[in-house]
MARFISE-156391 format. One line per field, with one value per residue (C-alpha): chain; z, x, y; residue in one letter; residue number from 1. Coordinates in Angstrom, 3 decimals, m for minus. Layout:
BEGIN
kette: c(A,...)
c3: c(Z,...)
c1: c(X,...)
c2: c(Y,...)
rest: c(a,...)
nr: c(NUM,...)
***
This chain:
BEGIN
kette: c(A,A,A,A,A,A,A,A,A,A,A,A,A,A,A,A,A,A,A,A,A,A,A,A,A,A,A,A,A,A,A,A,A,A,A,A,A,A,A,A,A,A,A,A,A,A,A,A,A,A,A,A,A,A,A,A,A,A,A,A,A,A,A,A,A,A,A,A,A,A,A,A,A,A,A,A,A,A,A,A,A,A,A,A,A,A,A,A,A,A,A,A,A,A,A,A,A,A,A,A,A,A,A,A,A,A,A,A,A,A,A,A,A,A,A,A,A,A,A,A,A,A,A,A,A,A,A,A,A,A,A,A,A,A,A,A,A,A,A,A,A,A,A,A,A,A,A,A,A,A,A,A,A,A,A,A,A,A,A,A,A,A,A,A,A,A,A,A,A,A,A,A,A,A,A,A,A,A,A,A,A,A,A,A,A,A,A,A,A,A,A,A,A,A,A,A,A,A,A,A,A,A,A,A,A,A,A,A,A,A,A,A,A,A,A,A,A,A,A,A,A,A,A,A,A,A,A,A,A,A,A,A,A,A,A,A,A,A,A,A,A,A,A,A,A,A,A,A,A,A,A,A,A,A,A,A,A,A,A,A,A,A,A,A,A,A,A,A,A,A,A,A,A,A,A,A,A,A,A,A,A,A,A,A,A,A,A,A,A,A,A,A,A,A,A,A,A,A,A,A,A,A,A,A,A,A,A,A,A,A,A,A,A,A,A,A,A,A,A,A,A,A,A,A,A,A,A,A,A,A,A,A,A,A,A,A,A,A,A,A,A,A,A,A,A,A,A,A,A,A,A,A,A,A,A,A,A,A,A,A,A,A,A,A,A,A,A,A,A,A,A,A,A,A,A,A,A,A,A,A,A,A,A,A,A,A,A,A,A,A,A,A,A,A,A,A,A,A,A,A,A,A,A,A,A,A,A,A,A,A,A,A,A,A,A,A,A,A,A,A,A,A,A,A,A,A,A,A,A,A,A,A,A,A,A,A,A,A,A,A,A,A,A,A,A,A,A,A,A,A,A,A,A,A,A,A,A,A,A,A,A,A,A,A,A,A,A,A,A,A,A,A,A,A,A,A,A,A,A,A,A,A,A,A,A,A,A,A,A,A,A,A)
c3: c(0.000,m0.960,1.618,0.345,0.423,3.179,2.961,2.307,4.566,2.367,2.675,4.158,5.532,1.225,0.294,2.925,1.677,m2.444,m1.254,0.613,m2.155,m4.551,m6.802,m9.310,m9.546,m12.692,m11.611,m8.590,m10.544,m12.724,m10.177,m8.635,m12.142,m12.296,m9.233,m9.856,m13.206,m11.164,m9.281,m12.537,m11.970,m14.926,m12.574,m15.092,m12.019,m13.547,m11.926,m11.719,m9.537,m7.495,m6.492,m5.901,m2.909,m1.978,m1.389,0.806,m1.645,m0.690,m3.450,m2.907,m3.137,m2.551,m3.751,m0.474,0.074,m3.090,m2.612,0.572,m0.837,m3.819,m1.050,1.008,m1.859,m2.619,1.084,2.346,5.005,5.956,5.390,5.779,4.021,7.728,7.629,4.292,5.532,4.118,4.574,5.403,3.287,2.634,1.392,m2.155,m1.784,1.992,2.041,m0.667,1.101,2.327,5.849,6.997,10.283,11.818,14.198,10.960,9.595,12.504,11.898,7.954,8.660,11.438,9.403,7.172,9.533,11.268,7.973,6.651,9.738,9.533,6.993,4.463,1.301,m0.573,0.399,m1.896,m4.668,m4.846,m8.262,m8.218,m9.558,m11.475,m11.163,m7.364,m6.944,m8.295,m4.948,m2.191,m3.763,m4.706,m1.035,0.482,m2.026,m0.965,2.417,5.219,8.541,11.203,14.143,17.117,16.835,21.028,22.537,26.206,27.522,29.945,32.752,30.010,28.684,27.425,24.930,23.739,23.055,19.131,17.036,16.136,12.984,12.530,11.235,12.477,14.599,12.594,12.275,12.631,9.143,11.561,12.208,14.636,18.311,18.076,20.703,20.830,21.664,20.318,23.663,23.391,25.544,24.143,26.703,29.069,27.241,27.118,26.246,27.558,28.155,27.959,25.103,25.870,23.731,24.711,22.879,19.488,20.011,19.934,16.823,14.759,16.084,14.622,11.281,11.109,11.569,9.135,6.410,6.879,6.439,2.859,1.750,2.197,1.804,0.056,1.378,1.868,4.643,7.332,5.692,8.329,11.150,10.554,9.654,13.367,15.118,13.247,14.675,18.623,18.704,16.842,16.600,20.803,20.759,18.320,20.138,23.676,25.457,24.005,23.405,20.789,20.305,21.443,18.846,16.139,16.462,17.342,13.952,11.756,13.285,12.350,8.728,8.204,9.437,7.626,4.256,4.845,5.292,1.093,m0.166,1.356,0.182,m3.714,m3.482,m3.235,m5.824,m3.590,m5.779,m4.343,m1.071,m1.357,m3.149,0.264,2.502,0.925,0.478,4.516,4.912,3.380,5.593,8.567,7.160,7.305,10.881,11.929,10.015,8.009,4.787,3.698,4.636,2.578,m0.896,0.224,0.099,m2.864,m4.560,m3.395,m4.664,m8.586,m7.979,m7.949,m10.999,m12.766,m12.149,m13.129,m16.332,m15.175,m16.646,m17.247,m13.395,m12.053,m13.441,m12.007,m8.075,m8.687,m9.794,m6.655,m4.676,m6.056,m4.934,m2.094,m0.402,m2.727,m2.878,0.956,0.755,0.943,m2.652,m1.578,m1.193,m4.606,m6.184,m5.186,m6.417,m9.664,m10.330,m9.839,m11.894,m15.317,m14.277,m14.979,m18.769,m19.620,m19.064,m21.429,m24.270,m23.512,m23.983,m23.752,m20.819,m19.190,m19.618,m17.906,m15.129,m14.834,m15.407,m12.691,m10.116,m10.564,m10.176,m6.774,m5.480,m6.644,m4.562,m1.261,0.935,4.238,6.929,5.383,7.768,5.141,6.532,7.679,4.977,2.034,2.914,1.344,m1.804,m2.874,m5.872,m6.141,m6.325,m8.665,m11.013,m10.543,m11.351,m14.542,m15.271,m15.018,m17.604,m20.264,m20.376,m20.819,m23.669,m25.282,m24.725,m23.869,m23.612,m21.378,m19.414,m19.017,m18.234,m15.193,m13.998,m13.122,m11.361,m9.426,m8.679,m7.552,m5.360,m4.325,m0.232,0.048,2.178,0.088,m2.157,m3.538,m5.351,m6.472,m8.104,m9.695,m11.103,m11.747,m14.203,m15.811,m16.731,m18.088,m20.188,m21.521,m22.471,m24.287,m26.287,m26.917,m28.934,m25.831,m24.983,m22.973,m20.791,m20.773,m19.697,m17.081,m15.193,m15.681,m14.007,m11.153,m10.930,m11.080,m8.153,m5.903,m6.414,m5.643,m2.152,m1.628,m1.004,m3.665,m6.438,m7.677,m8.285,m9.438,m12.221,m13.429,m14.165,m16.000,m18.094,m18.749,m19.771,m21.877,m23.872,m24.477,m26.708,m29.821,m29.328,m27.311,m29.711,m28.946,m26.692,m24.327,m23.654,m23.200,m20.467,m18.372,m18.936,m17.427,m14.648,m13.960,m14.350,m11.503,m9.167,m9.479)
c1: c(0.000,1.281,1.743,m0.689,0.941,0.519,m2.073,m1.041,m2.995,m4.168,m2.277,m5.266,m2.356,m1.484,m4.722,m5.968,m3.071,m3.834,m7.614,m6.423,m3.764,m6.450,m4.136,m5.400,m3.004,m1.725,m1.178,0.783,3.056,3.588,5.373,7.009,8.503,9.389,11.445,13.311,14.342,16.032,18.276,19.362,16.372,14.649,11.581,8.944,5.958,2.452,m1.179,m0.786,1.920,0.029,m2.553,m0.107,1.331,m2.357,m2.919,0.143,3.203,5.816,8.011,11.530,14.818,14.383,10.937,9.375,11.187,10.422,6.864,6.966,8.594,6.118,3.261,5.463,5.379,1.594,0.409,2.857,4.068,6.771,6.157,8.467,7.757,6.610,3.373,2.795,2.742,5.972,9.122,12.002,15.315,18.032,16.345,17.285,15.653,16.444,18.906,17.847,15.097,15.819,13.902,11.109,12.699,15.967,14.308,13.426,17.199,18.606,16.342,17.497,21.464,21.845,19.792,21.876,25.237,23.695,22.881,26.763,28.644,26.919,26.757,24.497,27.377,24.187,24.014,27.351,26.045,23.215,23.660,23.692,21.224,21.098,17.507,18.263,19.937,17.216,14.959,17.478,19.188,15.892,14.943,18.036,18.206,14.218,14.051,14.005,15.954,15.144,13.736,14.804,16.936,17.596,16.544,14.965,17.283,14.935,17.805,18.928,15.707,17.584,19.824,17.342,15.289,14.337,16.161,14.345,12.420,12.661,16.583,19.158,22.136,24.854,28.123,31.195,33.467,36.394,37.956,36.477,37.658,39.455,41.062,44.518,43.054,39.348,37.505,35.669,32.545,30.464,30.507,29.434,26.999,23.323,20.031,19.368,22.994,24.266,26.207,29.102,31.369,34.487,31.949,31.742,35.740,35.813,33.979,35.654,39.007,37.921,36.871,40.692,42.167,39.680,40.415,44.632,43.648,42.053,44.128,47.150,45.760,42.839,38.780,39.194,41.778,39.525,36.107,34.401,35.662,34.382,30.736,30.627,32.617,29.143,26.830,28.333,29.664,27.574,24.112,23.985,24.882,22.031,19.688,20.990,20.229,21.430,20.703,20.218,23.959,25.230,22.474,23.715,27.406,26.640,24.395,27.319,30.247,27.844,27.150,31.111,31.858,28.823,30.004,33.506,32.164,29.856,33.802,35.502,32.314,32.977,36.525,35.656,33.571,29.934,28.848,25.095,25.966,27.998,25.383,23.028,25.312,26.161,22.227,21.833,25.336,23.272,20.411,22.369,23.735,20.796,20.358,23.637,22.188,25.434,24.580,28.330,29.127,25.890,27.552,30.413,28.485,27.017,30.179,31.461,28.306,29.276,33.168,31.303,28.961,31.993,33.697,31.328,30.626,27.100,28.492,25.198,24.162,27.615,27.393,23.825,24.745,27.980,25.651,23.057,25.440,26.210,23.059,22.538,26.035,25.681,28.322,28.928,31.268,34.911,36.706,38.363,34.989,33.994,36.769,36.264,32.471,33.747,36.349,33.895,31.673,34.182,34.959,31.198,31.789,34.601,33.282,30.471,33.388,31.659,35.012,33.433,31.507,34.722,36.960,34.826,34.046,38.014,38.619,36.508,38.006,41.425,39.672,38.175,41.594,43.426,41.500,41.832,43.925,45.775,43.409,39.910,38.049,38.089,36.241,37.987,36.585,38.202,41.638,42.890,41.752,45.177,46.912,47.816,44.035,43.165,45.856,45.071,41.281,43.054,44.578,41.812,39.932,42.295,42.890,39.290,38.924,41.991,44.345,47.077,49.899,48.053,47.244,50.944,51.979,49.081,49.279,53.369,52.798,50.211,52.268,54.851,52.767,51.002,52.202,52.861,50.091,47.931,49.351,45.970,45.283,49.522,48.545,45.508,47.500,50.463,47.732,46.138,50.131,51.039,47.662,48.584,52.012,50.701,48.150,51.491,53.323,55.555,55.556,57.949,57.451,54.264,54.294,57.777,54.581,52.046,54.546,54.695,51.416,50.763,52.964,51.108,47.626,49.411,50.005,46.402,42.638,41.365,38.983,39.651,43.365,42.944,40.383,43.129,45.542,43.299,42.032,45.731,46.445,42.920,44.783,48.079,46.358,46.974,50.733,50.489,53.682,55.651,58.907,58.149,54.675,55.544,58.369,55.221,53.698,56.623,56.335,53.158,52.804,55.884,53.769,51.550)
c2: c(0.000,3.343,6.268,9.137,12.564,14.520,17.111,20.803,23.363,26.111,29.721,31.909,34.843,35.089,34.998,37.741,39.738,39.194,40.305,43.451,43.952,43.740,41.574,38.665,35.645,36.740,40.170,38.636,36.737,38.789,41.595,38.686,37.998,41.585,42.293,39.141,40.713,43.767,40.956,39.098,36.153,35.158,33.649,32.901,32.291,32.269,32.344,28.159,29.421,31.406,28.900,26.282,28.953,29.245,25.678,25.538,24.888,27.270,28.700,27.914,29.839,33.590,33.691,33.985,37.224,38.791,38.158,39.755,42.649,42.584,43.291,45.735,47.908,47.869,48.018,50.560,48.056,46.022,42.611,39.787,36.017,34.990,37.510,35.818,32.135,31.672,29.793,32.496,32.719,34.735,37.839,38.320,41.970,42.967,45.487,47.866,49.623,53.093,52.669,54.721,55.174,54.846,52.403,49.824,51.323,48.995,46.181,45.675,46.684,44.523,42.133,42.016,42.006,38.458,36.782,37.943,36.985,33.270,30.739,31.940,31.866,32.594,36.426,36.823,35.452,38.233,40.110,43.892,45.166,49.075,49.427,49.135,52.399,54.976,54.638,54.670,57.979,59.313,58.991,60.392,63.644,64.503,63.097,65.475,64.273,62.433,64.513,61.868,59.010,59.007,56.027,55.365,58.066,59.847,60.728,63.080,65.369,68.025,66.100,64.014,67.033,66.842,69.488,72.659,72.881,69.167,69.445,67.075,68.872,70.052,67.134,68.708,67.712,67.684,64.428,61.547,60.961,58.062,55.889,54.153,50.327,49.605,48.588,45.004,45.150,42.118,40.176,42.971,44.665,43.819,45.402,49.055,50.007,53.315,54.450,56.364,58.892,55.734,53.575,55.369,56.252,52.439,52.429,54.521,53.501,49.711,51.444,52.741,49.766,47.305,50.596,50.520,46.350,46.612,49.212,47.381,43.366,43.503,43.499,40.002,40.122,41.109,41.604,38.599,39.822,43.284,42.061,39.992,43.350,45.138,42.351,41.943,45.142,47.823,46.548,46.210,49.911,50.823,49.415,50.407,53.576,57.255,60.520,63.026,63.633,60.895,59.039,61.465,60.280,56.332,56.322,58.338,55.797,52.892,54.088,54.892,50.749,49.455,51.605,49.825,46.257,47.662,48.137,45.251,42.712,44.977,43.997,40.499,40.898,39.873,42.950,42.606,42.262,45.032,46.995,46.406,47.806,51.086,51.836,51.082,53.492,55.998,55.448,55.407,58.743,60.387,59.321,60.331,63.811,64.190,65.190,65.322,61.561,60.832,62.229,60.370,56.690,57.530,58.580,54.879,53.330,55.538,53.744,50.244,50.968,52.461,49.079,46.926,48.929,50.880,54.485,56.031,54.849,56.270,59.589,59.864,58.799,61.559,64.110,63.238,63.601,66.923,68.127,66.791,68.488,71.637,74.389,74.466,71.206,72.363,72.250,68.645,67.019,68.789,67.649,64.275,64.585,65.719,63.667,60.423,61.924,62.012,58.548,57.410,59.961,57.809,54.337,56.052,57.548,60.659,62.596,66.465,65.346,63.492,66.408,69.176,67.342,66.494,70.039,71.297,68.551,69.824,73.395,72.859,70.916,73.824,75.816,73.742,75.723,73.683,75.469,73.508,71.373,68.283,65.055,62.965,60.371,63.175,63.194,60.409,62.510,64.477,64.737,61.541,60.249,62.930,61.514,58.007,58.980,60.774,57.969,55.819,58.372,58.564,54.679,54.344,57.127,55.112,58.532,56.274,59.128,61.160,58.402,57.538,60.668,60.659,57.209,57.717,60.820,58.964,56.561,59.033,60.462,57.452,56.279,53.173,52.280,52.071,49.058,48.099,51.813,51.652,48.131,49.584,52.412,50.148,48.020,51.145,52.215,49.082,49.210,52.733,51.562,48.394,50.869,52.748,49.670,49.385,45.757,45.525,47.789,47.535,43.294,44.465,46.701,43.849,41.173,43.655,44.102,40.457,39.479,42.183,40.520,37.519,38.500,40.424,38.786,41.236,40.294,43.407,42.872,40.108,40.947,44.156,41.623,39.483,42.358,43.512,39.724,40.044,42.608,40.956,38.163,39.571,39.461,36.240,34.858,37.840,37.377,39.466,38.605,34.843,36.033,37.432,34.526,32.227,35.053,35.312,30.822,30.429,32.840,30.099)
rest: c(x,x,x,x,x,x,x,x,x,x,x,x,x,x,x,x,x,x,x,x,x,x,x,x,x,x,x,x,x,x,x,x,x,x,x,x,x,x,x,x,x,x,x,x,x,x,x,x,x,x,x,x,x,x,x,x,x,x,x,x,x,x,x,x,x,x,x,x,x,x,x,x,x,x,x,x,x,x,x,x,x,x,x,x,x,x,x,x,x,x,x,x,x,x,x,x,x,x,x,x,x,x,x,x,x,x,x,x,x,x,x,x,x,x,x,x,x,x,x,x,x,x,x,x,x,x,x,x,x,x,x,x,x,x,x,x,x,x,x,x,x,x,x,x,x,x,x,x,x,x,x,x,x,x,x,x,x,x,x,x,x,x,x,x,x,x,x,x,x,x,x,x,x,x,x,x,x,x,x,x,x,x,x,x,x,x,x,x,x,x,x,x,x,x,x,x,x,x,x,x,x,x,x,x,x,x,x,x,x,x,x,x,x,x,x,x,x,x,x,x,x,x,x,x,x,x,x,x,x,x,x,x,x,x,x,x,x,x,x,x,x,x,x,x,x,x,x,x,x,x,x,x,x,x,x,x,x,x,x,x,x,x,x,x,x,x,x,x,x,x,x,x,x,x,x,x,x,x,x,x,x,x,x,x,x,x,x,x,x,x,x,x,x,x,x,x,x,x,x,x,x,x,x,x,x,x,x,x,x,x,x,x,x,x,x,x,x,x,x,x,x,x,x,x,x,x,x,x,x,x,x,x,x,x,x,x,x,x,x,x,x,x,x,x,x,x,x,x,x,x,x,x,x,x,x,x,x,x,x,x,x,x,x,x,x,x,x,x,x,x,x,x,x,x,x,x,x,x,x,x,x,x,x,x,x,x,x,x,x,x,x,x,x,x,x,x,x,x,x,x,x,x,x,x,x,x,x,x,x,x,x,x,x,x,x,x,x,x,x,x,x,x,x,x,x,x,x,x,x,x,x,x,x,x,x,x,x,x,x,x,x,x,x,x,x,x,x,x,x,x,x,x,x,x,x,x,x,x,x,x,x,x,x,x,x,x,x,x,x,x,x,x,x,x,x,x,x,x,x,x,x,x,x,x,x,x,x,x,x,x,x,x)
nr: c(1,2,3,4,5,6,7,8,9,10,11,12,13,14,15,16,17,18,19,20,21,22,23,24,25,26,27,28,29,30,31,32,33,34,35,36,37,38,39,40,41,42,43,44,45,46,47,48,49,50,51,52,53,54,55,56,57,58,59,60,61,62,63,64,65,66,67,68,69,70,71,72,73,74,75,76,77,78,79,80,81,82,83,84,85,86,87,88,89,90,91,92,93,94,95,96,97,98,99,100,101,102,103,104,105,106,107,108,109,110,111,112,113,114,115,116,117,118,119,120,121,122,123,124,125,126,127,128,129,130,131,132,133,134,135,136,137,138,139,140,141,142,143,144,145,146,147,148,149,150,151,152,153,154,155,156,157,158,159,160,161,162,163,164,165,166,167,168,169,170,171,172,173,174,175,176,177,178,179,180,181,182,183,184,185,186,187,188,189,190,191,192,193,194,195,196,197,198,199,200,201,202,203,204,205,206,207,208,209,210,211,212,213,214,215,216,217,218,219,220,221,222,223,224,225,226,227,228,229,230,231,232,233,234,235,236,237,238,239,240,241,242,243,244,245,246,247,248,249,250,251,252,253,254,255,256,257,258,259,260,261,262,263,264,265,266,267,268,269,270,271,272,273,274,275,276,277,278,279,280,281,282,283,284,285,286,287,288,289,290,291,292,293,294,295,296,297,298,299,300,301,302,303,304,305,306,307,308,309,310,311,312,313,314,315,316,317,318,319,320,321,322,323,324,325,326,327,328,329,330,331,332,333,334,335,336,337,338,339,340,341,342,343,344,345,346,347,348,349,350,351,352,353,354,355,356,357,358,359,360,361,362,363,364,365,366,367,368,369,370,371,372,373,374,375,376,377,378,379,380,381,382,383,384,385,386,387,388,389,390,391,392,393,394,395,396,397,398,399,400,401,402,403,404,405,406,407,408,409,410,411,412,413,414,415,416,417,418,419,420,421,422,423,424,425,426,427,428,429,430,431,432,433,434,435,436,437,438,439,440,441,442,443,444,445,446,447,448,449,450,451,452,453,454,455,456,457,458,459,460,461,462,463,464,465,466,467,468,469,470,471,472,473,474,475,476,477,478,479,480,481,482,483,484,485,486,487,488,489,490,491,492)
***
């Protein structure tokens, strides 16, 4: 005698929802379809589909959390797949909402930081997505700031008073406290503590020492144990006890880490995952009411859609930005805003477009004078950046002499410290000198540049190189290409 299978009970929470939605089946599946397209899914769900989740099925892989975000959208709520009936999963959506408040802020970052720090190898296989980056900067240029972001502080009435007219308190663009040894309180702290001004110290002393890290090793030195410092370190804090100011500075050191853990996940190419955290930097931006460190995330978020080839997108985040900080910024952070912005132009061969924006980045660094109070975030923009981002342009154009003559002042100028950005230049030179007819030269620089990623955990690096050694094939007979080869085969 066969076993019968066992009986599915139907989904009443979905079809309450579908009701109150006023969605048919089709029209369900259809936007389920739809936002998988924006993550690189080609889902193909039908109204068959629909009823099958209505008798009980449940859709598998990330379905259930585009479904739930499907709903969130046309009810105005948050709904996770749980409300829905649903199986959870690692949300393929989660982490590209620009939160309503800084309260449901906290929820999705530190959402996000748990689900990282564990097992779930799944989160950095998300795609990124372009379509994904018109709301969240759509909602930071427009949105007005929070009025309170204090929590349960009521021994201190006067600092968790909300800001007049409903503006956050102005963040000074002077550099962070910092503190000589990051203090490790997880196994001390609990719900409802106090957050202290040694806390946040803490916290921006850590984001120091993870940024020295992937500037020198790559994003992939360090990159876990930043996400579980985020999860048993940061996301206690959040949701301990502070006021106004205090809440202010807690949610700006939070957004600078959370940023840093975007860049290290970009340079290990989990572009998605990287993609989430720079939209919940920007969030926790707004909280932290620092419009400056705001243009600087999405300036970061333009880098990554310059690398991956999204021009059109990169010029628009640089030119948000742009209005968000206005003319108030000091002429580093304009420069910096600029010279993203021609970046995005020459992935596009817009060369008119490219060279004004260039022009007016080495304007506005010209006019920096040693007194500014940069962010602390802008100083590694100098000269040497500027020329790297030069560099960068011309390659891209195909100006190959100009690019030379850019990339080796960089390079000059370049500290050592930052051995990821020399290796990046290094590659961009060697590419100029190839367009140039100089092979060997040209394959001497690749070599070098080829041993370096050797010794780094940096997608990145790794993927210069291979587009350097993309552009030796048509002399793959010559001499000195084969000698890079042998080089490049005994680094193994």
């Amino acid at each position: 005698m066969t076993d019968r299978p066992p009986q599915r009970t139907p989904n009443r929470q979905l079809a309450a929802l579908i009701a109150e939605a006023g969605f048919s089946n089709a029209g369900l599946a259809r936007r389920v379809d739809q936002l998988g397209l924006e993550h690189g899914l080609d889902l193909r769900y039908d109204k068959t589909s629909v009823t099958r989740w209505l008798r009980g099925q449940q859709p598998r892989g990330t379905t259930p959390a585009l479904i739930a975000e499907v709903f969130t959208r046309r009810l105005g709520r948050r709904l996770s797949a749980q409300d829905l009936g649903l199986d959870a999963c690692a949300p393929v959506y989660a982490g590209l909402e620009f939160a309503a408040t800084p309260e449901e802020a906290v929820d999705i970052v530190s959402g996000l930081w748990r689900k990282d720090s564990g097992s779930h190898a799944e989160l950095r296989k998300i795609a990124f997505t372009p379509a994904g980056l018109v709301v969240p900067s759509r909602d930071w240029l427009i949105g007005r700031a929070d009025e309170r972001v204090g929590r349960g502080d009521p021994a201190h009435p006067a600092e968790a008073r909300v800001p007049t007219q409903g503006r956050a308190p102005a963040v000074s663009l002077a550099a962070p406290p910092t503190a000589s040894v990051p203090r490790q309180r997880s196994t001390d702290r609990g719900p409802g503590q106090r957050v202290t001004g040694g806390d946040i110290a803490a916290l921006r002393s850590v984001g120091e020492l993870f940024r020295t890290l992937d500037h020198a090793y790559g994003g992939g030195h360090a990159r876990q144990a930043l996400v579980r410092y985020l999860e048993h370190e940061a996301e206690p804090m959040l949701r301990g006890v502070y006021g106004e100011t205090v809440g202010r500075r807690l949610f700006g050191a939070a957004a600078d880490l959370t940023r840093l853990a975007g860049w290290t996940s970009h340079d290990i190419a989990a572009h998605g995952l990287a993609q989430r955290y720079f939209v919940q930097a920007l969030r926790l931006s707004q909280a932290a009411g620092d419009r400056a460190y705001g243009s600087y995330v999405l300036i970061t978020m333009s880098r990554q859609a310059v690398y991956l080839g999204h021009g059109r997108e990169a010029v628009q985040l640089a030119r948000v930005a742009q209005q968000g900080v206005g003319s108030s910024a000091p002429p580093v952070v304009q420069a910096m805003l600029h010279s993203v912005e021609a970046r995005g132009h020459a992935v596009l061969g817009e060369v008119r477009a490219c060279t004004s924006s260039l022009v007016r980045a080495e304007r506005a660094l010209d006019a920096a004078r040693p007194g500014d109070d940069v962010p602390y975030w802008a100083r590694f923009f100098d000269e040497a950046q500027l020329a790297d981002d030069f560099g960068h342009c011309h390659r891209d154009l195909q100006q190959y002499r100009a690019a030379v003559q850019h990339a080796e002042r960089s390079l000059q100028l370049r500290a050592p410290a930052f051995a990821r950005s020399r290796l990046f230049c290094r590659v961009v030179l060697a590419t100029a000198r190839l367009g140039l007819g100089e092979l060997d030269q040209a394959c001497a620089l690749g070599a070098e540049a080829a041993q370096q990623a050797s010794e780094m955990r940096s997608a990145r690096a790794v993927e210069y190189v291979r587009d350097f050694e993309r552009r030796l094939e048509p002399y793959r007979d010559a001499t000195p290409v084969r000698n890079y080869r042998d080089r490049v085969g005994a680094i193994g």
